[in-house]
N, C-alpha and C positions, 0 to 999 in steps of 0.2 A: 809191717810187712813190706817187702820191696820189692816195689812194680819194674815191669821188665818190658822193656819195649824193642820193637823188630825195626831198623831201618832198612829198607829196601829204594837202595840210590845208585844209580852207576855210577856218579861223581864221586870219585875215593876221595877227595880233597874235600866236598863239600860232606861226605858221612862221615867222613873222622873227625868233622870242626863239628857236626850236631852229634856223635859220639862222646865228645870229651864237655861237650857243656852239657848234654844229658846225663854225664856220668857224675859234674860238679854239683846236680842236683839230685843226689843219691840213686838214682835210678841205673839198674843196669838195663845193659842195651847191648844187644845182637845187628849183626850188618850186613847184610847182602847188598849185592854190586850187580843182578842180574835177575830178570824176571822168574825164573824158572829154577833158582837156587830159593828167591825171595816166596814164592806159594808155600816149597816144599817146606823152608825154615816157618812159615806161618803156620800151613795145617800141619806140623808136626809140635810146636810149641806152643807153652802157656803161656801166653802173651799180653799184656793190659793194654798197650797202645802200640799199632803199625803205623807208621808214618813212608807214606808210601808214593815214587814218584809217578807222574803219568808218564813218561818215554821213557823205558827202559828196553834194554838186550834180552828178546826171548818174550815172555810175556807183557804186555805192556800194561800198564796199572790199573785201566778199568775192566781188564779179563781179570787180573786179580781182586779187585776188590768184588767183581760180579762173582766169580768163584765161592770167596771168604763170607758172602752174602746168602751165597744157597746152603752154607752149613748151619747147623742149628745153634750152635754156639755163637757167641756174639760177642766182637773185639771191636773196638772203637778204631776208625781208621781215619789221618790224618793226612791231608792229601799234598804234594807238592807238584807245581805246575810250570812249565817256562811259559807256558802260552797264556796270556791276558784275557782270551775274549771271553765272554761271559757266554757262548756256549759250552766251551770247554769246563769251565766253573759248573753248569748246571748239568753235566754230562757226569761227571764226579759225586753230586750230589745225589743224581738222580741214582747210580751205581749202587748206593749205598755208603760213602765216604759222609764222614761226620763233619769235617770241616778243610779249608784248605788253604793254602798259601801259595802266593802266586810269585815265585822268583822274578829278579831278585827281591829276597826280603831280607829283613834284619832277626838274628840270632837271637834276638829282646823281644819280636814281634811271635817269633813260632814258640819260646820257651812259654809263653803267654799263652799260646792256641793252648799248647801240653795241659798246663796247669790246669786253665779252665775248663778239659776233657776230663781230666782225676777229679775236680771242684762237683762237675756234675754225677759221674758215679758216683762219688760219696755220697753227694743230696741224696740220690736213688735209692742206694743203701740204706741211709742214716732214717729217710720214710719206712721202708719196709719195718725195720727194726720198730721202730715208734708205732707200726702198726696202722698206716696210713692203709689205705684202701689196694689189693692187691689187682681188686679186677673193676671199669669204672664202669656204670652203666649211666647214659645218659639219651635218653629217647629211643632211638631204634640205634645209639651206638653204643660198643662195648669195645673198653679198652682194658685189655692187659696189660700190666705192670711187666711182669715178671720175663712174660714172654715177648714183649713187644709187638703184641699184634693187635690189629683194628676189626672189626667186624660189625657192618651197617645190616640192620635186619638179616642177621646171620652167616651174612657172606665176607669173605675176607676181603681187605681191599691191602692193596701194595704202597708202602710211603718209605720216601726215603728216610734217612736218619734224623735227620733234623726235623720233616714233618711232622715225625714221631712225638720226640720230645715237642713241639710249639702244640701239638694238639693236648700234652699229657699236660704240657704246663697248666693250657686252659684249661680241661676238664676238670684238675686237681685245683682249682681256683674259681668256680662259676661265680657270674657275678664282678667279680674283682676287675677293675679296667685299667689295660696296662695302655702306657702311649710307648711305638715303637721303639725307643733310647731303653725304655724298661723291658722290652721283650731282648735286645740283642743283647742286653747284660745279663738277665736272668737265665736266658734259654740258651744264645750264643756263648755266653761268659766272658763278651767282651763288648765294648761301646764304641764306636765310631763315627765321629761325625760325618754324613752324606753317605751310608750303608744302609740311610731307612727304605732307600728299595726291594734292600735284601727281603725284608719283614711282608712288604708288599707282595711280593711274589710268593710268598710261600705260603701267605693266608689264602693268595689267588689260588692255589696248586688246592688247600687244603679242603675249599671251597668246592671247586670243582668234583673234588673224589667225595665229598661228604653230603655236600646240599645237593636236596632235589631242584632246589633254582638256587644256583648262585646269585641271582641279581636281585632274590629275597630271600636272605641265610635264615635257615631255622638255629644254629649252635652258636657260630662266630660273625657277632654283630657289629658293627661298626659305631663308636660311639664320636660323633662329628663334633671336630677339632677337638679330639682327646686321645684317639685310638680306638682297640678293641676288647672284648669283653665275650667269655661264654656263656652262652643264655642259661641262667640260674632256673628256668623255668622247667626244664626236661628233665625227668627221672625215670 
């Protein structure tokens, strides 16, 4: 079946150079050049992956991807940025964008982000099918698969995209210790040497919304000079 993805870039030069290499890897693709052409082409289409700029004409990308986030349906969205700093980066994430690229980048580097977006649906998939566990119970937490929701002693709690997955990774692995190089390949789908920030921040993020004391985790425990690990002990 062939995945279809939305680009939404006012750079005509720059969406028709990620049109014609997304189309060299079988994927068809749609193109908007404007905020407000790019919502309507989204909540109006079936779309597997939006890859979507933050400054655009009309709506600008995190009203869109905030938008694409309050519908109940769920497209993976691929963020592109001119801006460097890393609040901007955690402004996108926090929005609900799955991953992002910070121009300029390399044509090698974002076909990569794509892949490793379809690599992890399919995992998701390929569990369900196999009959992995659809809803996760783990102490006073509960993770839905399907739906992608969280709920600590009943109550919902809000995680962006990637939260999501680094909590599901663990919970779907209790026990198991990854060291950061293995979470950004497993969870991110890709490795970087000097990114193991990224990992740090997100357990700090994941910490905060889930432990009663983050500075003594009851789920995701820190196993010293090795990484982290979810406590096999909660059922």
């Amino acid at each position: 079946m062939s995945r279809r993805i939305l680009v939404i870039e006012d750079n005509k030069d720059l969406a028709h150079l990620l049109e014609i290499h997304l189309r060299d890897l079988s994927y068809e693709v749609d193109v908007a050049f404007d905020g407000d052409k790019g919502i309507a082409m989204a909540e109006g289409g079936n779309y597997n992956l939006i890859i979507l700029d933050l400054m655009l004409p009309g709506l600008d990308g995190l009203e869109i991807c905030r938008r694409l986030r309050s519908r109940p349906s769920y497209t993976p969205i691929l963020m592109l940025t001119a801006k460097s700093s890393e609040l901007d980066r955690v402004l996108g994430l926090e929005m609900g964008a799955d991953d992002y690229v910070t121009k300029p980048f390399s044509i090698r580097e974002l076909m990569a982000r794509v892949k490793a977006i379809f690599r992890r649906i399919d995992q998701v998939k390929a569990n369900q099918e196999a009959g992995d566990q659809a809803i996760i119970h783990a102490g006073d937490l509960t993770v839905d698969l399907e739906k992608r929701t969280v709920r600590l002693r009943g109550e919902p709690i809000d995680f962006t995209a990637k939260e999501f997955d680094l909590l599901l990774h663990f919970a779907q692995h209790p026990g198991r210790v990854y060291t950061r190089s293995q979470l950004l390949d497993e969870v991110w789908g890709y490795g970087h040497d000097g990114y193991e920030h990224t990992v740090n921040s997100h357990i700090n993020r994941l910490r905060a919304k889930i432990e009663e004391n983050p500075a003594q985790p009851r789920y995701i425990l820190t196993v010293w000079g090795v990484g982290y690990k979810f406590a096999e002990t909660e059922k």
